[in-house]
BAFITOR-956950 format. One record per atom (N, C-alpha, C): x, y, z; residue in one letter. Coordinates in steps of 0.02 Angstrom, whole numbers, padded with zeros to 5 digits, always signed. Layout:
# BAFITOR-956950
XYZa ...
//
This chain:
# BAFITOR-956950
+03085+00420+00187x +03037+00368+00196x +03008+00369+00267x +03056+00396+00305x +03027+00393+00384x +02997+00474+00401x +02986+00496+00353x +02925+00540+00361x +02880+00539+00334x +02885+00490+00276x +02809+00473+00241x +02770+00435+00284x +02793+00416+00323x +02773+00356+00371x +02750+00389+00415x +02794+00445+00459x +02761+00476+00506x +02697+00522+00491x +02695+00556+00433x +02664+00577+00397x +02591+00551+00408x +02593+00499+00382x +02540+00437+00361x +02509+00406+00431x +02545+00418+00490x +02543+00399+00541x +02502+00445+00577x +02534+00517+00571x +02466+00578+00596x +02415+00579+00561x +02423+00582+00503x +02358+00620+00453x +02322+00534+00480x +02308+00502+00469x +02269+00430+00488x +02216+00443+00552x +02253+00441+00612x +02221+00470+00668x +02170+00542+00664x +02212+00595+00616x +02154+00671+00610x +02110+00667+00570x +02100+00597+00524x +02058+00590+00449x +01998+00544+00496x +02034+00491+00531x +01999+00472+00582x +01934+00515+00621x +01960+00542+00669x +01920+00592+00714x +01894+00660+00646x +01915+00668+00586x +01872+00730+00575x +01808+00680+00540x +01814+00650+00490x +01773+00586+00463x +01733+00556+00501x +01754+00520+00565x +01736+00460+00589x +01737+00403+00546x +01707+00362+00555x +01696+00308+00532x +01697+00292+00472x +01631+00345+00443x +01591+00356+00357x +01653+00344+00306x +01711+00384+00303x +01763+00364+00266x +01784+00307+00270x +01794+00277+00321x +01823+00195+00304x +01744+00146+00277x +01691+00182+00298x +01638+00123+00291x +01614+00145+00209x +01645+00224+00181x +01653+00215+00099x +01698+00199+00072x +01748+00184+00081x +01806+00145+00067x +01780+00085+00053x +01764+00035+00100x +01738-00034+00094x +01666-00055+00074x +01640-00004+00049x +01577-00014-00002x +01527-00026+00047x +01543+00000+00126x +01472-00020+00168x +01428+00068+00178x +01378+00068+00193x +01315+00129+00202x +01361+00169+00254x +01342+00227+00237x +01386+00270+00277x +01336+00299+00317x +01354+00332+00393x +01288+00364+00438x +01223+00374+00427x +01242+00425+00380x +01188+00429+00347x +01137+00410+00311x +01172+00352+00270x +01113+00322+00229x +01102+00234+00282x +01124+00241+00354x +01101+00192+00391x +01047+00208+00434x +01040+00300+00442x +00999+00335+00472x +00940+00340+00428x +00945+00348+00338x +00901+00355+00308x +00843+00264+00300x +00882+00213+00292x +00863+00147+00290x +00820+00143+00361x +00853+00173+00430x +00809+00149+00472x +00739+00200+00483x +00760+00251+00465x +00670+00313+00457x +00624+00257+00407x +00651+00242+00358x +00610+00182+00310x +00568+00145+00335x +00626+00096+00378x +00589+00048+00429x +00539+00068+00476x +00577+00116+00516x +00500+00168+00546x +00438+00186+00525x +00434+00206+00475x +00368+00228+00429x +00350+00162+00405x +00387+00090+00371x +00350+00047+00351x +00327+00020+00437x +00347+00010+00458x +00315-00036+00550x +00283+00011+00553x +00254+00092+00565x +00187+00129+00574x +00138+00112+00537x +00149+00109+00463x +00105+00082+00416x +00063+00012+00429x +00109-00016+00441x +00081-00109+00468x +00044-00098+00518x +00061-00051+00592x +00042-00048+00635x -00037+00005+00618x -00027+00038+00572x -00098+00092+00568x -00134+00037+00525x -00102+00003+00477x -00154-00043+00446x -00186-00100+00500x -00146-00108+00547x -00173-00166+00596x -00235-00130+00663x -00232-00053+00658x -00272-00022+00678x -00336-00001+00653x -00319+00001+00575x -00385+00007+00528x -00443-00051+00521x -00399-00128+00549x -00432-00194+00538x -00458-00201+00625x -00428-00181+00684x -00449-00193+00726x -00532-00147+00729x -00511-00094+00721x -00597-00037+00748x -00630-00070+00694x -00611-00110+00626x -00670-00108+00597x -00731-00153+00620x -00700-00203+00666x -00737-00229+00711x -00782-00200+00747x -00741-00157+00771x -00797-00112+00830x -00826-00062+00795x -00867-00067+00743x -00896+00013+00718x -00950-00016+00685x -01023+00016+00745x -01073-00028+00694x -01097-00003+00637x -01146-00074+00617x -01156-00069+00538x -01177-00009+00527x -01238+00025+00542x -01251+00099+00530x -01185+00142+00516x -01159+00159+00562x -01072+00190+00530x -01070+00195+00477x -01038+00106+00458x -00982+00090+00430x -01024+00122+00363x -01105+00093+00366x -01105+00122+00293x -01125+00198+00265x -01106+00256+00313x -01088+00329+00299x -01044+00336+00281x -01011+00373+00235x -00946+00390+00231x -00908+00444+00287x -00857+00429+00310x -00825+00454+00366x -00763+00498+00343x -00768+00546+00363x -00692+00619+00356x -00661+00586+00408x -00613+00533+00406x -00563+00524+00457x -00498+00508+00404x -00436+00533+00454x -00361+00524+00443x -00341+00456+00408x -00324+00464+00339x -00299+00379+00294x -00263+00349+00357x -00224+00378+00398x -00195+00338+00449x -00230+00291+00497x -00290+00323+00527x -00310+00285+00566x -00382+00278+00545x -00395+00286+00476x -00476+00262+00437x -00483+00208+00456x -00534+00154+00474x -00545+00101+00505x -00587+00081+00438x -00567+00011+00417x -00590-00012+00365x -00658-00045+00369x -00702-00035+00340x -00783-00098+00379x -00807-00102+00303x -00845-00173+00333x -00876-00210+00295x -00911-00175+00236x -00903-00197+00163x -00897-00154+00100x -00973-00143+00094x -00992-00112+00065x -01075-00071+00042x -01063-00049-00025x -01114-00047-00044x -01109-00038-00114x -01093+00047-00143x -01080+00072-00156x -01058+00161-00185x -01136+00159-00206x -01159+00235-00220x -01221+00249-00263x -01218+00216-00316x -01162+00207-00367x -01171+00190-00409x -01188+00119-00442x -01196+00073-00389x -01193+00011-00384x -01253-00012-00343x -01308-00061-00368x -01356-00118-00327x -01318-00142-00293x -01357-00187-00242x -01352-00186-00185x -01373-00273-00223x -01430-00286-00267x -01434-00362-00289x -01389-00372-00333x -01343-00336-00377x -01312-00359-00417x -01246-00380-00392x -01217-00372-00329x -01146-00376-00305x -01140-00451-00280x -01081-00474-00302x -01062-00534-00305x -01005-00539-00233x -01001-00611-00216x -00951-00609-00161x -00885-00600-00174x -00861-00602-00235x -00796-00612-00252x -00781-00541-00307x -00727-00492-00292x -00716-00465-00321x -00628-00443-00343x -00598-00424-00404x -00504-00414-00409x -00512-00325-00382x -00510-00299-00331x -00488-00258-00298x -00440-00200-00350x -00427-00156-00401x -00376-00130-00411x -00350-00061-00388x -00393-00035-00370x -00366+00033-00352x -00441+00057-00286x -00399+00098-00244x -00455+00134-00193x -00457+00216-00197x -00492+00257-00194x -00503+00324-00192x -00538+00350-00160x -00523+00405-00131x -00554+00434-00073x -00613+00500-00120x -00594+00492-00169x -00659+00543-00210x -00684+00491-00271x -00761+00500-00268x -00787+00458-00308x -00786+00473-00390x -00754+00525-00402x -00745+00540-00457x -00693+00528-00484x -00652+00532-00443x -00567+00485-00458x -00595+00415-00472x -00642+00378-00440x -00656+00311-00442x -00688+00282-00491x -00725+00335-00531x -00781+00336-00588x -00724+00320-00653x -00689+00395-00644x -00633+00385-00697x -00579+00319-00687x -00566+00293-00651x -00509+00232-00659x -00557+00185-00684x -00625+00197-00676x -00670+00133-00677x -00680+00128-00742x -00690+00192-00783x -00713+00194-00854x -00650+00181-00898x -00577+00203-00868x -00520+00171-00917x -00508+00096-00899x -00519+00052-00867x -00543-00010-00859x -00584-00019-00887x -00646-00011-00912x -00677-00022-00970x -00683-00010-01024x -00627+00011-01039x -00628+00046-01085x -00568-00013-01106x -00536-00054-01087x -00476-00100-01102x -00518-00150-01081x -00598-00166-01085x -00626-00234-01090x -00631-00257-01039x -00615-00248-00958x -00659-00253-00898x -00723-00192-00866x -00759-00212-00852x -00812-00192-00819x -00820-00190-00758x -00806-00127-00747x -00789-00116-00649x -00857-00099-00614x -00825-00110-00559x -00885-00099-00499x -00857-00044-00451x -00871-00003-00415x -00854+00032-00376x -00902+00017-00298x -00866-00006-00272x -00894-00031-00183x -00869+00028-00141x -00891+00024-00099x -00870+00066-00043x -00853+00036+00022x -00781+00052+00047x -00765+00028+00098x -00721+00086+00139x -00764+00084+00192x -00740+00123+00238x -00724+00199+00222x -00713+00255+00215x -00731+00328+00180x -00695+00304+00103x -00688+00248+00067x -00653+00249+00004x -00703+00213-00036x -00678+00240-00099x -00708+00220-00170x -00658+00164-00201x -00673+00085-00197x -00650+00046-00206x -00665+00010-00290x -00618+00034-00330x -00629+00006-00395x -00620-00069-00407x -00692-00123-00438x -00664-00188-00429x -00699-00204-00472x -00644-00253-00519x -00677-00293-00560x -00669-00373-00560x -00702-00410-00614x -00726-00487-00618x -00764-00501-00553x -00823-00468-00544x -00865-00506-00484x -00894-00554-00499x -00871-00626-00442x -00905-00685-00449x -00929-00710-00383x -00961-00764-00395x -00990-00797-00337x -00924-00848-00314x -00901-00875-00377x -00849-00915-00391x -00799-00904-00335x -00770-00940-00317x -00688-00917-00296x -00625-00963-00335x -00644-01018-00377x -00601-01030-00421x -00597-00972-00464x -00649-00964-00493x -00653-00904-00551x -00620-00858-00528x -00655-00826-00480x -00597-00746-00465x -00530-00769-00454x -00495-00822-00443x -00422-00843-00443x -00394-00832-00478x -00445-00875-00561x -00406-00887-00629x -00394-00817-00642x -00469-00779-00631x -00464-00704-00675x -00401-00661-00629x -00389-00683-00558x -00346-00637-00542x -00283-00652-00583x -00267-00706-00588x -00202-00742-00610x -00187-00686-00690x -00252-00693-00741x -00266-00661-00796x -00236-00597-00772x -00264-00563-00748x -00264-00480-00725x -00197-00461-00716x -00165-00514-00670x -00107-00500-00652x -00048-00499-00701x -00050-00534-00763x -00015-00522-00814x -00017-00480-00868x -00073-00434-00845x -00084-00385-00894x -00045-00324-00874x -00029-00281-00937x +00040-00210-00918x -00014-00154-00888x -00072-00152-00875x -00122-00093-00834x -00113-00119-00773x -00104-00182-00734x -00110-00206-00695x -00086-00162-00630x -00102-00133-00586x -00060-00095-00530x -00018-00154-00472x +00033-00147-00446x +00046-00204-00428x +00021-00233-00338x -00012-00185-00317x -00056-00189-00265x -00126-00242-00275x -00137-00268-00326x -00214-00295-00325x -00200-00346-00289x -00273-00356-00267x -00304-00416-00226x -00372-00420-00210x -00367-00481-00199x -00469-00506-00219x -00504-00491-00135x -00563-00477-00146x -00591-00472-00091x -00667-00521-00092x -00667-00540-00018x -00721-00580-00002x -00769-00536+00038x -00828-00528+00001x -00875-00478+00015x -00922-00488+00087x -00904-00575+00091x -00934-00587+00164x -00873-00610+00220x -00831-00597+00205x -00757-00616+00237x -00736-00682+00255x -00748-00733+00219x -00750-00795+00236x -00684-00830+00195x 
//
């Protein structure tokens, strides 16, 4: 017995130092090095994201209107978002202030097609343009109760992507 002990007494200390920690912190059901190293790269890339999206909303300020309404070859990272314009495919009198936002694309042909299987399930999309993207949007109203209810609608439907959100065409 007094070598199981001593036994138990070395090997503890060498399981220790070859392991570190990770073994006792899988033992007790907590994240081991590694997956505390993988959780915080996460956090890193989501706070860049916030921070490049809070960079895309700041320049869109600063980029005048002429710009904004060319389409621009710049990095999704630091694309600067501006005030929406209509795609070719869309008047310029028919656009409403209120639109359900569902999907964005950086090729207008990706945008054509999401737009036509949306109508094809009984909404009628619009494609805007904001900032180098092809912004697929449907239920345009003047309304902003209306675009609420219809978002509320939209949102319970199984096509629904879970990113949507309504946009105010004059930002108010």
């Amino acid at each position: 017995m007094k070598k199981l002990i001593q036994t138990v007494l070395i090997l503890l200390p060498v399981a220790l130092a070859a392991t570190g920690c990770d073994f006792f912190r899988m033992l007790a059901g907590r994240p081991t090095s590694a997956q505390i190293a993988a959780m915080a790269e996460a956090i890193r890339l989501e706070e860049s994201a916030r921070i490049a999206d809070s960079l895309r909303k700041a320049l869109a300020d600063t980029i005048p209107a002429q710009a904004a309404a060319e389409p621009q070859e710049v990095p999704a990272a630091v694309a600067p978002q501006v005030a929406v314009t209509p795609a070719p495919a869309a008047q310029s009198d028919d656009l409403k202030r209120f639109y359900i936002v569902m999907a964005s694309f950086g090729k207008v042909a990706n945008a054509r097609n999401y737009a036509s299987s949306l109508e094809a399930k009984g909404y009628p999309a619009t494609i805007l343009r904001r900032g180098g993207y092809q912004v697929v949007a449907v239920c345009g109203t003047d309304d902003e109760a209306a675009v609420k209810q219809s978002f509320d609608e939209i949102r319970r439907q199984d096509f629904c992507p879970q990113g949507v959100w309504i946009i105010d065409r004059k930002g108010q």
